[in-house]
C-alpha positions in Angstrom: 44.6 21.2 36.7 44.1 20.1 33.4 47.5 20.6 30.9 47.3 21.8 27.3 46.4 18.3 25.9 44.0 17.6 28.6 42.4 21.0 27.9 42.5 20.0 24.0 41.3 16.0 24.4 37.9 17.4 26.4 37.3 20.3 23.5 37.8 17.0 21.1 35.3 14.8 23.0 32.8 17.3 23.2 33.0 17.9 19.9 32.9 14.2 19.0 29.5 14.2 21.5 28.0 17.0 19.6 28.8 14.8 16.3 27.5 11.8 17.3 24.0 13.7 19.0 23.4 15.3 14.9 24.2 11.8 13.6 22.0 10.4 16.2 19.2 13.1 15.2 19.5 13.1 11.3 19.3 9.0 11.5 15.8 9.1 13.4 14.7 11.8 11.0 15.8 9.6 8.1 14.0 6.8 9.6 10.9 8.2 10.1 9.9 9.6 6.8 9.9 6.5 4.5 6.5 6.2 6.2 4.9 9.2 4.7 6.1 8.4 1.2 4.3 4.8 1.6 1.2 6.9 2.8 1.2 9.1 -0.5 1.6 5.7 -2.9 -0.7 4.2 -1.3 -3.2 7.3 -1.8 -2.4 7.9 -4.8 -3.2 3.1 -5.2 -6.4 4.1 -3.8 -7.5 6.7 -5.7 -6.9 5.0 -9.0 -8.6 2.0 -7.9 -11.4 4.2 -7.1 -11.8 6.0 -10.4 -11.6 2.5 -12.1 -14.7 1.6 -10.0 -16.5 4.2 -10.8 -15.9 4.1 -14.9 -17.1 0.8 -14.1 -20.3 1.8 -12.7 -20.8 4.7 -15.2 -20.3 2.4 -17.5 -23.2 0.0 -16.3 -25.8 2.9 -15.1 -26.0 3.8 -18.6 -27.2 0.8 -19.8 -30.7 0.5 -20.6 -32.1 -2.2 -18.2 -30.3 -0.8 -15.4 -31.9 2.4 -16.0 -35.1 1.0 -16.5 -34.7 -1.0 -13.2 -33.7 2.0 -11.3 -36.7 3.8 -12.5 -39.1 1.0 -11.0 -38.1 1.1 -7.7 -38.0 4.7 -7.2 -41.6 4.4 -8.8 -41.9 2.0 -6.0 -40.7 3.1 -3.4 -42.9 7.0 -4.2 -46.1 4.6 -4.8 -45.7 3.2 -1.1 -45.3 6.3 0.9 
């Protein structure tokens, strides 16, 4: 049979495995979440890109040969059917 500091050294160890399986657990968790943060900034990259591209082409829709252009082949392309 086990004697008081037997009984006392096993409560210790299983409370030193219980410690190390929440370190163990909190580290993975800590680990694996970076990834979502680099998911939002890059979301976040993409969108502004986006809306610069598409000031850009506001921008050059509105201009008078494009418009014109645009107008031709539509004519175009009703004329054919």
């Amino acid at each position: 049979m086990l004697g008081r500091a037997g009984c006392r050294l096993l409560a210790l160890r299983e409370k030193a495995n219980r410690m190390v399986c929440l370190l163990d657990a909190r580290v993975r968790t800590l680990t694996a979440e970076p990834e979502e943060g680099a998911a939002t900034a890059e979301y976040a990259v993409v969108l502004v890109a986006a809306t610069g591209f598409a000031a850009v082409l506001v921008g050059i829709m509105k201009s008078d040969a494009i418009k014109t252009m645009l107008t031709n082949i539509v004519k175009k392309a009703l004329n054919i059917g």
